[in-house]
C-alpha positions in Angstrom: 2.3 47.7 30.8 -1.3 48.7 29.7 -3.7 47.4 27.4 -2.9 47.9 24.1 -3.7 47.0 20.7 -0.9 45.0 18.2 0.1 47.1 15.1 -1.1 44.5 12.8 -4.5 44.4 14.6 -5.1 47.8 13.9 -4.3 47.8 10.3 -6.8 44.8 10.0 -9.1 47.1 11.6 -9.1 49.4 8.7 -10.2 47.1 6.3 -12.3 45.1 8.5 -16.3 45.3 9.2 -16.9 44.3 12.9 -19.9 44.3 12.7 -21.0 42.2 9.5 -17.2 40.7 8.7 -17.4 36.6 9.2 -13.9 36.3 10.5 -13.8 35.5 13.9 -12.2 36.6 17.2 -10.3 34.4 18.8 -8.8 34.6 23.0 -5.8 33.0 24.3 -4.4 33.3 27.8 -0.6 33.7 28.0 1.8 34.1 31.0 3.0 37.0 33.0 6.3 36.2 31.4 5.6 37.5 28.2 6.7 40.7 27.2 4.5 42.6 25.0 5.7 44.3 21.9 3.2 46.5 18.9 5.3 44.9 16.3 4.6 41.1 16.9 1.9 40.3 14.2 1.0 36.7 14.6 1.0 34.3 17.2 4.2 33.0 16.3 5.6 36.4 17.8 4.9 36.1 20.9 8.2 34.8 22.1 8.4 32.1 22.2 4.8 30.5 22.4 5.7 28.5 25.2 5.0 31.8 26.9 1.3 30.7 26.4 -1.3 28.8 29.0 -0.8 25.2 29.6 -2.9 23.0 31.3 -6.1 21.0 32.4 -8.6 23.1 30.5 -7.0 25.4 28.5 -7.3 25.7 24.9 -7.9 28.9 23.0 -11.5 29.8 22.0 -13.7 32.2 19.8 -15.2 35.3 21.2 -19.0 33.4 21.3 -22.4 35.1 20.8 -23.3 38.8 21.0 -23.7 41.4 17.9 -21.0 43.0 17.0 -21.3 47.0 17.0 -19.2 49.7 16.6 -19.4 53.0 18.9 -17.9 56.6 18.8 -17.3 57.9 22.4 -16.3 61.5 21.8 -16.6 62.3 25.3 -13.4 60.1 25.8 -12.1 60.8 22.6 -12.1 57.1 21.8 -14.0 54.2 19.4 -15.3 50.9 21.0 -16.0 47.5 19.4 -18.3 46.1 21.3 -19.3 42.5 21.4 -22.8 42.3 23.2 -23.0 39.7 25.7 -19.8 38.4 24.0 -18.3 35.8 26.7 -15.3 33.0 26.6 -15.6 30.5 29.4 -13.2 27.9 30.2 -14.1 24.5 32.1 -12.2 23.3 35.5 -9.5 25.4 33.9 -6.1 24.8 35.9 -3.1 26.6 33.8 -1.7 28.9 36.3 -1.6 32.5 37.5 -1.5 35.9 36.9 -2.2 34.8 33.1 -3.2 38.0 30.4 -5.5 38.0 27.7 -4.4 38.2 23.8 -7.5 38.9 21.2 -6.4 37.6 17.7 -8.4 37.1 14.3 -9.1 34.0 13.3 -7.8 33.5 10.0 -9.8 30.7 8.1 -11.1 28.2 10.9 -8.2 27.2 12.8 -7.9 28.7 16.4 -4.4 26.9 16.8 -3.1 28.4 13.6 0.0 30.2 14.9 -0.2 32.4 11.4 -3.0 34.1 13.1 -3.2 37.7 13.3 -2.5 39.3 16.6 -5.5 41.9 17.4 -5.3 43.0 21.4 -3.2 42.6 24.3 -5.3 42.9 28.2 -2.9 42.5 31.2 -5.5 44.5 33.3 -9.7 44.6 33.9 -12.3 42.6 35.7 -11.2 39.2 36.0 -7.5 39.7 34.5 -4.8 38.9 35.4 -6.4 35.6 35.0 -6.0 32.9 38.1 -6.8 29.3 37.4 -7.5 26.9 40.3 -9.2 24.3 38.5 -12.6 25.7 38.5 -14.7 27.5 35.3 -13.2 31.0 34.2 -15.2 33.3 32.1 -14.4 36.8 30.3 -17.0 38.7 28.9 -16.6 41.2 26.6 -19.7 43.2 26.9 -20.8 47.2 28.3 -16.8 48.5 28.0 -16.4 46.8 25.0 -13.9 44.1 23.5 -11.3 46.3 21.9 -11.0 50.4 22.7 -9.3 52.8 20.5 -8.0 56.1 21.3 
């Protein structure tokens, strides 16, 4: 598998403002186990959500910090949403290996709202898989940008 974005995520996208829109973006971890499909739309698709990270540490969290901004690469014949600085850091994190990322809106305030919208799926980049050991894990989401569409 690749990277890739969930259909519902990019229908969201075409109504939503990254860079002034107060709805936030959320990160989960979920295990190599998974298999990834463009038609799950919420959390509650992503069969079953046992499939996600358990463990000392582990919860899911909100994109924190950076602006928001949106860029046209036409060089690569893609778009970027960029958070700047943008990071998600977990604490003497211990929930197992080989874990990928999921990006999801955050509909209303509740990060463990399984009705949330799915946005981006990452099984591969700096730092993912993700390997937890107990110590402090952080993503940032900064220069590449967050989500890339092509």
């Amino acid at each position: 598998m690749a990277n890739a974005s969930y259909n519902r995520g990019l229908f969201r996208l075409g109504s939503y403002n990254w860079d002034t829109d107060a709805v936030d973006i959320g990160v989960l971890l979920i295990q190599n186990t998974y298999v990834f499909s463009r038609l799950h739309n919420t959390i509650a698709d992503l069969t079953p959500v046992a499939n996600e990270a358990a463990g000392a540490g582990y919860g899911r969290k909100p994109i924190a910090g950076g602006a928001r901004t949106v860029l046209e690469d036409d060089g690569a014949n893609a778009a970027y949403m960029k958070v700047t600085d943008g990071t998600v850091t977990w604490l003497g994190i211990n929930a197992g290996i080989n874990l990928w990322v999921v990006l999801f809106f955050v509909d209303g305030v509740n990060l463990a709202d399984n009705a949330n919208s799915l946005l981006g799926f990452y099984d591969t980049g700096v730092n993912v898989p993700v390997i937890t050991n107990g110590g402090d894990v952080t993503l940032n989401f900064n220069a590449s940008g967050a989500i890339k569409l092509t």
